[in-house]
C-alpha positions in Angstrom: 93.1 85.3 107.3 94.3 82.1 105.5 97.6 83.6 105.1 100.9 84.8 107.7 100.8 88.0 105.6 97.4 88.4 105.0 97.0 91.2 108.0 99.5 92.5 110.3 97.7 91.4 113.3 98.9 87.8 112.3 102.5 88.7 112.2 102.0 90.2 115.5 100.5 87.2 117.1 102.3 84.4 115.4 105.6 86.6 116.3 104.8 86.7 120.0 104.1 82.8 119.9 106.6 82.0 117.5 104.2 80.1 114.3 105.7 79.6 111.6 104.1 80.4 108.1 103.2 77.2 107.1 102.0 76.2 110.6 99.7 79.4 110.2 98.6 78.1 107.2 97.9 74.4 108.3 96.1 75.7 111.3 93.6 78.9 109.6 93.2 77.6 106.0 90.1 75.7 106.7 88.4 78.4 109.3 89.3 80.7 106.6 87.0 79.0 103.8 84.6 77.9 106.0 83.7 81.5 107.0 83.9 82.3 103.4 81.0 79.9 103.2 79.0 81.6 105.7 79.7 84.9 104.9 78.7 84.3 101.1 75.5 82.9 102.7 74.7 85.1 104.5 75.1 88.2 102.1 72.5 86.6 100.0 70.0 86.4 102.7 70.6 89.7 103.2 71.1 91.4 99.8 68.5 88.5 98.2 65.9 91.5 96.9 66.5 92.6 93.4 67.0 96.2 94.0 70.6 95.4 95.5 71.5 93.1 92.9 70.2 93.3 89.9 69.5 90.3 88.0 71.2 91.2 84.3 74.2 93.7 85.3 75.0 96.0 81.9 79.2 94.5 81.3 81.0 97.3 79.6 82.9 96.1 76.5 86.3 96.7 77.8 89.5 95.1 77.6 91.1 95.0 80.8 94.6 95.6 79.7 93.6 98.7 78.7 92.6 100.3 82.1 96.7 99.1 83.5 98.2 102.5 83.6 101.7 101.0 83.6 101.7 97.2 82.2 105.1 96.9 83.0 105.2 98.4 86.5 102.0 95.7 87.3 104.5 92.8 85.9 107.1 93.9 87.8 105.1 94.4 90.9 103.4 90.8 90.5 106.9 89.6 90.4 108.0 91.1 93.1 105.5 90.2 95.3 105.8 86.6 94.7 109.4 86.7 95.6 108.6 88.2 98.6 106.3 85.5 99.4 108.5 82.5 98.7 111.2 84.4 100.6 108.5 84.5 103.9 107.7 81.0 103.2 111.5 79.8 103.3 112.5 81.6 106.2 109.6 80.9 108.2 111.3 77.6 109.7 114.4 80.3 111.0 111.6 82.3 112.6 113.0 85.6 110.7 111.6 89.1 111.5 108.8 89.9 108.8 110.5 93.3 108.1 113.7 91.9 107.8 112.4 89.6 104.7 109.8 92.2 102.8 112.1 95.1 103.6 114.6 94.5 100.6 111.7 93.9 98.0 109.6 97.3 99.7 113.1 99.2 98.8 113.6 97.2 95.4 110.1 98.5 94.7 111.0 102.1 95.5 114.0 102.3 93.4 111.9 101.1 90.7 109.8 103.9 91.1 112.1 106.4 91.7 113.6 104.8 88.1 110.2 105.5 86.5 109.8 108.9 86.9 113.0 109.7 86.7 112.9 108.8 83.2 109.9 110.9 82.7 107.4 107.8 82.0 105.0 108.3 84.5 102.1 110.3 82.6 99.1 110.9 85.3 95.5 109.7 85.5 94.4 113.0 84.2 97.0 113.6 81.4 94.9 112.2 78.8 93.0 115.3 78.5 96.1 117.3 77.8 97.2 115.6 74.4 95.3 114.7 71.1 93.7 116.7 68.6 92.1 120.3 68.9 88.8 120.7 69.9 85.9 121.8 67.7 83.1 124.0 70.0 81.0 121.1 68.8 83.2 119.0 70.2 82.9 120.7 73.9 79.5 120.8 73.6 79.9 116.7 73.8 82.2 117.2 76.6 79.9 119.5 79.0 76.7 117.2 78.1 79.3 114.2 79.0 79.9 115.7 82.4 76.6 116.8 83.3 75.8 113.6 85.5 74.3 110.2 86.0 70.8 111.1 86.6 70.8 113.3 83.2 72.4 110.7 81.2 69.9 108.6 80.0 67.4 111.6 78.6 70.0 112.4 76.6 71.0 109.0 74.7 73.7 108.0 76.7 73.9 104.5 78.5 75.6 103.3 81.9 77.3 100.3 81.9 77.4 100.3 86.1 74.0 99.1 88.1 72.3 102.2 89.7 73.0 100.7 93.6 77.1 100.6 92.5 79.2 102.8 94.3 81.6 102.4 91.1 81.9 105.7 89.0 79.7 104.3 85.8 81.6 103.9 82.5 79.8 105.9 80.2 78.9 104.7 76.5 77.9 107.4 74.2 75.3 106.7 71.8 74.9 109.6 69.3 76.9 110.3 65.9 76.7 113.5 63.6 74.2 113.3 61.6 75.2 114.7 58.1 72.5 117.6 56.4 72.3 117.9 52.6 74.3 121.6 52.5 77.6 119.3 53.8 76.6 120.8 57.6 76.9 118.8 60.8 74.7 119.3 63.8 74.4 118.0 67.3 71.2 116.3 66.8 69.3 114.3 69.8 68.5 111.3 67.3 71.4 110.3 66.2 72.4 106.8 65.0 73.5 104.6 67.4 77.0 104.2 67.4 79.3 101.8 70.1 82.5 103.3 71.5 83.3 101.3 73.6 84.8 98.8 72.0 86.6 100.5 68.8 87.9 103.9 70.6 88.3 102.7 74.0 90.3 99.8 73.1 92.8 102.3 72.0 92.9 104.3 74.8 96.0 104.1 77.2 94.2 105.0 80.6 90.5 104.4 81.5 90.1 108.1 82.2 90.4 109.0 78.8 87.3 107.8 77.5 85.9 111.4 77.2 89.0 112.4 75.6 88.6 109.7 72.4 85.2 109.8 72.3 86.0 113.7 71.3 89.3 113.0 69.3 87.5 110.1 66.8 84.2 112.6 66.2 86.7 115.2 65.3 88.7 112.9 63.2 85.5 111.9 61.5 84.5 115.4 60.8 88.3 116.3 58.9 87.9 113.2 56.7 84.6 114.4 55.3 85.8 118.0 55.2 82.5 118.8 57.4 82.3 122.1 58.6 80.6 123.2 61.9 78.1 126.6 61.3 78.3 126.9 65.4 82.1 126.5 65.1 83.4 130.6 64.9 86.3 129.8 66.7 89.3 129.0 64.7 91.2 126.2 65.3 94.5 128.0 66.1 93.0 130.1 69.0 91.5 126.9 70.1 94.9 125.7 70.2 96.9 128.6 72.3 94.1 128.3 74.5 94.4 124.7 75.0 98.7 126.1 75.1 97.8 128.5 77.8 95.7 126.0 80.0 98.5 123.8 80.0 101.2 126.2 81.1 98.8 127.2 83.8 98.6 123.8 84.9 101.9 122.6 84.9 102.5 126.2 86.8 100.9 125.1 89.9 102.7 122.0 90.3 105.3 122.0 93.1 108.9 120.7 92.5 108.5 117.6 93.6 105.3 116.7 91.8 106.8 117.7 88.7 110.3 115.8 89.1 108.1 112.8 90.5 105.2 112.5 89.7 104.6 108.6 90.5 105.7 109.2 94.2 103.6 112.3 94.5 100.7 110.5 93.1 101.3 107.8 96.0 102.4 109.9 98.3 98.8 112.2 98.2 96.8 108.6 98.5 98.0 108.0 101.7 95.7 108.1 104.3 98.0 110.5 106.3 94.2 112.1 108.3 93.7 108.9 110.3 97.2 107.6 111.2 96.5 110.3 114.2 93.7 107.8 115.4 95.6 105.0 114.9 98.9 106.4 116.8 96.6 107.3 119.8 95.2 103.6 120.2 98.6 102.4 120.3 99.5 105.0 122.9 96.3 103.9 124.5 97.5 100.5 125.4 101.1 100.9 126.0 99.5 103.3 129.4 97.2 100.3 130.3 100.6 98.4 129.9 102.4 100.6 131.9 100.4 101.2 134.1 99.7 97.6 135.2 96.4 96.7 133.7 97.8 93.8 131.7 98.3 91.7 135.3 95.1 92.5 135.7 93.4 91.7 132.7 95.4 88.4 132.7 94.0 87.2 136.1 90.3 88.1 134.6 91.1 85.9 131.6 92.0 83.1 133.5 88.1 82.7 134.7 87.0 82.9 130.7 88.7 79.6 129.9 88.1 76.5 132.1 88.4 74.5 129.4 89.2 74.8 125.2 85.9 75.3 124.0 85.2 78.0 126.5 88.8 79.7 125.9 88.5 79.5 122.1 84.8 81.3 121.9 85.6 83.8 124.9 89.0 84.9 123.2 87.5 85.3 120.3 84.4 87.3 121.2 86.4 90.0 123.3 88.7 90.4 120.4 86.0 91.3 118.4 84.6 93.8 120.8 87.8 94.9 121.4 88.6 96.1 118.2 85.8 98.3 118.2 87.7 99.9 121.1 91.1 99.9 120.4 91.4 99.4 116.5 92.5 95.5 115.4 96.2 96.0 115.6 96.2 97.6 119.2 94.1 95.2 120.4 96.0 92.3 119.1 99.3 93.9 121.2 96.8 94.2 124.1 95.3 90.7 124.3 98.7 88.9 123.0 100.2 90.7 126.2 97.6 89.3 128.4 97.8 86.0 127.2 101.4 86.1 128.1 101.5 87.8 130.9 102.6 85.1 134.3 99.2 86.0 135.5 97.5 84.0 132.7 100.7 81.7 131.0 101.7 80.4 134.5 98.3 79.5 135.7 97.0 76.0 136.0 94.3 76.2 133.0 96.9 77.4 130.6 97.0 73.9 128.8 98.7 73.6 125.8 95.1 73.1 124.0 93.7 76.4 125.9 97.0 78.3 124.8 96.6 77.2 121.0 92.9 77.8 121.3 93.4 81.2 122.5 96.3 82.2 119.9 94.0 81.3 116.6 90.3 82.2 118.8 92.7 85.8 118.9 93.6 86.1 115.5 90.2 85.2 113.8 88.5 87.8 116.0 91.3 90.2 115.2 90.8 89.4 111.2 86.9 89.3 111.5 86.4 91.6 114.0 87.5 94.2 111.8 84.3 94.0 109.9 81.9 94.7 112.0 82.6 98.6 112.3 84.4 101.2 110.6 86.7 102.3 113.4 87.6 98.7 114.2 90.5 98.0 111.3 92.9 100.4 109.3 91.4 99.2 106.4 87.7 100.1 107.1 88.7 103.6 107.6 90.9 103.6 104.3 87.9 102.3 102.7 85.4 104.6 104.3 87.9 107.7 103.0 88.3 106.1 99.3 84.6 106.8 99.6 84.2 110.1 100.7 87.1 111.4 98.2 84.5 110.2 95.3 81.5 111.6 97.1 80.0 108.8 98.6 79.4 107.1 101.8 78.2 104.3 103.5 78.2 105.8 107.3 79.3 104.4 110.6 75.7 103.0 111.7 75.0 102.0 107.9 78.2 100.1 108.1 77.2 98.5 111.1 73.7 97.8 110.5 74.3 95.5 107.6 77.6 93.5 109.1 75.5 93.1 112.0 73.8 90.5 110.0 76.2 88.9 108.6 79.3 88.9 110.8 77.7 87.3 113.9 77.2 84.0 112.0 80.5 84.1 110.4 82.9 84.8 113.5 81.2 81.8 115.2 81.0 79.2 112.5 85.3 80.6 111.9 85.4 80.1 116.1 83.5 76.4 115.8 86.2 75.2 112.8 89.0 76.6 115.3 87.7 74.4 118.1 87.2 71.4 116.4 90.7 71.7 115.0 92.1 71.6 118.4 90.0 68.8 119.5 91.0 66.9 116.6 94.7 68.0 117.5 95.1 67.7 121.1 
């Protein structure tokens, strides 16, 4: 909200009333911070027992380079997005088409892409576990107990570095070694000494996923080096190793074309929330027919009895922009109401003061920005975020999502909507 680019519904507005970026800025910086204030809180008031936030969180031992897939590619990106916003903030004043100015930099970042996997750099989230060393059965046996789940994981020595309430997949630290028997013989024992991966194998690792993977590698490294042999191990290693052969040919089998040539713009391409942009595109459809079909005079000629005077027009605006996007989605609604509010019905009438105008514009876009919080269906983003969830098996639920904004988002639209009003009286 404190930013021009920060959501689309502020392009949208601030294009059909021609602000400028820094005028944006000027004008939604301080509502922006002061409902940060509220919302933070409010958020302890409402998550203030211990069993939502625990009062010693477990901080894996992880160096946070090591989890960037493509360190480069997250320079380049950084760059490129600052670029793009000095490039907004110059041509603000010429009152340039957003599209016009982050187009370029969206195609520069394509053809980067494109360049990437052309090249053959782009390795995957998942193909860690197709290089390294051969696997001893032992060495599976680690795996499976690994994978068998949270709720199994401490009866078995292992530690979560993730609070039990997180919807984060936990990092898992193992804690067991190979103990060494007097015959030279190494067994999976329960009691083993603990040992720390985290910080000496992970470290080394060049994607988060592969955790698993080193954990595996740097036990079978350390069985070689002491020329321990496994009893349970029949399997010999090169059997092992045209299986491991096999499974990768079958893998690499079901891969299309495309995926294989580029597999970067696959991987993004899959991410996309391509189910709901149906829902979306019908919401827009929605309110082009009220357009059409002459609703908008109407609904202009209603508005002009919700705003006697600034205060009244700033807090009405707001509040039936935040119910509205419960209807309509944020970005429809923001085309709906900016329509309204300049249609001759509502711009040519008497109470459309320059104050009740300004009030209106920025009492629009802070229910269009917070207004999105308070249900799932009311933004884009809370139904990209609702379908991250549900792709890793968990879910917060429309009516769970609700309940707990509803305390929280009340207080914050109105303390955003009280900033907005004194701004103008302060202004005009």
């Amino acid at each position: 909200m404190a930013l021009y680019i920060g959501n689309i519904t502020n392009v949208i507005a601030c294009q059909a009333y021609k602000v400028s970026f820094l005028e944006y800025s000027a004008w939604m910086l301080i509502p922006c911070f002061a409902s940060i204030a509220a919302c933070y809180f409010m958020l302890r008031i409402n998550f203030r027992h211990e069993k939502y936030i625990p009062k010693h969180v477990r901080i894996p031992d992880v160096d946070p380079r090591s989890c960037l897939v493509d360190p480069k590619g997250a320079i380049f990106g950084l760059a490129v997005l600052a670029c793009s916003l000095a490039c907004l903030i110059g041509t603000s004043f010429a009152h340039v088409s957003v599209w016009i100015v982050t187009g370029p930099f969206a195609l520069l970042t394509l053809i980067r892409d494109i360049w990437y996997d052309y090249n053959g750099n782009f390795k995957g989230p998942q193909s860690a576990s197709l290089v390294g060393p051969s696997l001893s059965s032992e060495d599976t046996d680690i795996k499976t107990e690994i994978s068998l789940g949270t709720d199994n994981l401490a009866e078995q020595g292992f530690a979560s570095a993730v609070p039990e309430k997180s919807i984060v997949q936990p990092v898992v630290i193992l804690d067991t070694a190979a103990s060494i028997q007097d015959d030279g013989a190494s067994t999976l024992d329960s009691e083993r000494p603990n040992r720390s991966v985290a910080g000496s194998i992970f470290e080394k690792s060049d994607h988060p996923h592969s955790l698993q993977l080193d954990v595996l590698a740097q036990e079978h490294h350390d069985a070689e080096n002491n020329n321990i042999a496994s009893p349970k191990d029949s399997t010999p290693t090169h059997e092992l190793q045209s299986q491991d052969t096999r499974s990768l040919s079958s893998e690499v089998g079901k891969k299309g074309r495309f995926e294989r040539r580029f597999p970067l713009l696959h991987a993004i391409a899959i991410r996309m929330p391509w189910a709901i942009l149906p829902f979306t595109f019908s919401m827009f459809v929605m309110v082009e027919g009220l357009s059409e079909s002459g609703w908008i005079g109407i609904f202009s000629k209603w508005f002009t009895y919700l705003v006697p005077n600034y205060v009244a027009a700033v807090y009405a605006v707001g509040f039936v922009s935040v119910m509205l996007c419960n209807i309509f989605n944020n970005v429809p609604m923001t085309i709906l109401v900016a329509r309204i509010l300049q249609h001759p019905n509502f711009a040519g009438s008497t109470l459309a003061t320059p104050e009740v105008v300004k009030g209106c514009l920025f009492a629009l876009i802070v229910g269009s920005n917070l207004g999105a919080c308070t249900t799932l269906i009311s933004s884009l983003a809370g139904l990209m975020w609702d379908s991250v969830l549900k792709n890793k098996n968990s879910s917060v639920g429309f009516w769970g999502f609700f309940k707990w904004n509803m305390g929280v988002m009340p207080v914050v639209i109105f303390v955003a909507l009280s900033v907005v009003v004194a701004e103008v009286a302060i202004v005009y």
